[in-house]
N, C-alpha and C positions, 0 to 999 in steps of 0.2 A: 626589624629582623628578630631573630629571638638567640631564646640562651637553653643550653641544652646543659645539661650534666650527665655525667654516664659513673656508675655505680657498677664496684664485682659484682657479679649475679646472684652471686654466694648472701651478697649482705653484709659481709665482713668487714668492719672498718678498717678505713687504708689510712694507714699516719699522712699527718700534713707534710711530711718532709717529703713521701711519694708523688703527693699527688701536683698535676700541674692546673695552674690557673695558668689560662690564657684568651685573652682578648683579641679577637682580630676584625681590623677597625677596616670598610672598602667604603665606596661611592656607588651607591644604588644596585641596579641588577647586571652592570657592564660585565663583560665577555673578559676581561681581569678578574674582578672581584669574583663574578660566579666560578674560574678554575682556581684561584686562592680558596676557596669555600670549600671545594670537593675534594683540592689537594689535601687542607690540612686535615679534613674526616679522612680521608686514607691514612694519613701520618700515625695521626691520633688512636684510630684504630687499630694498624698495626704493631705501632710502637709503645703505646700508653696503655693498651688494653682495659677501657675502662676509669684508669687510676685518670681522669682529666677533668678538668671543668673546660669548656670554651663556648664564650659568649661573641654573639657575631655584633658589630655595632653598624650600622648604615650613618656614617657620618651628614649625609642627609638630614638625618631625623632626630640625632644625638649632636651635634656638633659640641655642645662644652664637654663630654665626655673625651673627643679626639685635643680640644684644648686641655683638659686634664692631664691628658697622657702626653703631652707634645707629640702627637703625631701630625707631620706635614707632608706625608704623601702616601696614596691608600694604593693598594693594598699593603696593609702593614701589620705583622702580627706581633704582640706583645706579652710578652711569657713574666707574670709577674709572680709566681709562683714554681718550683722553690728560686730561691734569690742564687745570683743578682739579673735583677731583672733587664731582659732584652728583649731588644724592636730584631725585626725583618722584615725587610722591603719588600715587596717583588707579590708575583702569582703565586709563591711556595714551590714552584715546579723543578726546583734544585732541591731533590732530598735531601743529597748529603751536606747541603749549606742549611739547612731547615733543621738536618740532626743536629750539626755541629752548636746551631744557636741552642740547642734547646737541652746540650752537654747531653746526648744520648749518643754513645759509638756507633756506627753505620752495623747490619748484620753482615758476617762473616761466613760466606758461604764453601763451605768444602767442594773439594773436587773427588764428586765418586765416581769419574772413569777412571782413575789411579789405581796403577794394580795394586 
């Protein structure tokens, strides 16, 4: 698999304390792994804008990396960056359990049919 970083456009360095490292560790090309893959690029992109590292791991191909990390069941994503660092299990297809691991409050949408 590989590892992406995404960078402001701008160039601007982002402090370490903004930016998120995350790891998300699956099993091969399965129909799990691949919607955990696309959920967290929406996540990430919506919510981190940039400010992220995520490196995807095929526990296939890396296995000491998943023993590294104690991960024992994939899809599992691992936010080691900023601390304290936490696992999520699953597809990612629960935003708001995906926000809440990752301390990001859910967005607050107004109601504009209110007179």
């Amino acid at each position: 698999m590989t590892t992406e970083t995404n960078q402001v456009a701008t160039g601007a360095a982002i402090p370490t304390a903004e930016r998120y490292k995350l790891r998300l560790f699956v099993t091969g090309s399965t129909l799990r792994s691949t919607r955990a893959i696309e959920n967290m690029h929406k996540i990430c992109e919506e919510r981190l804008e940039g400010r992220y590292d995520l490196e995807v791991i095929d526990v296939y191909q890396d296995p000491g990396a998943a023993r590294e990390m104690q991960v024992v069941a994939t899809p599992t994503l691992v936010k080691i960056l900023p601390e304290p660092l936490r696992r999520i299990i699953g597809d990612l297809s629960d935003k708001e359990r995906v926000l809440a691991g990752l301390n990001l409050s859910p967005i607050e949408i107004s109601d504009t049919t209110a007179p």
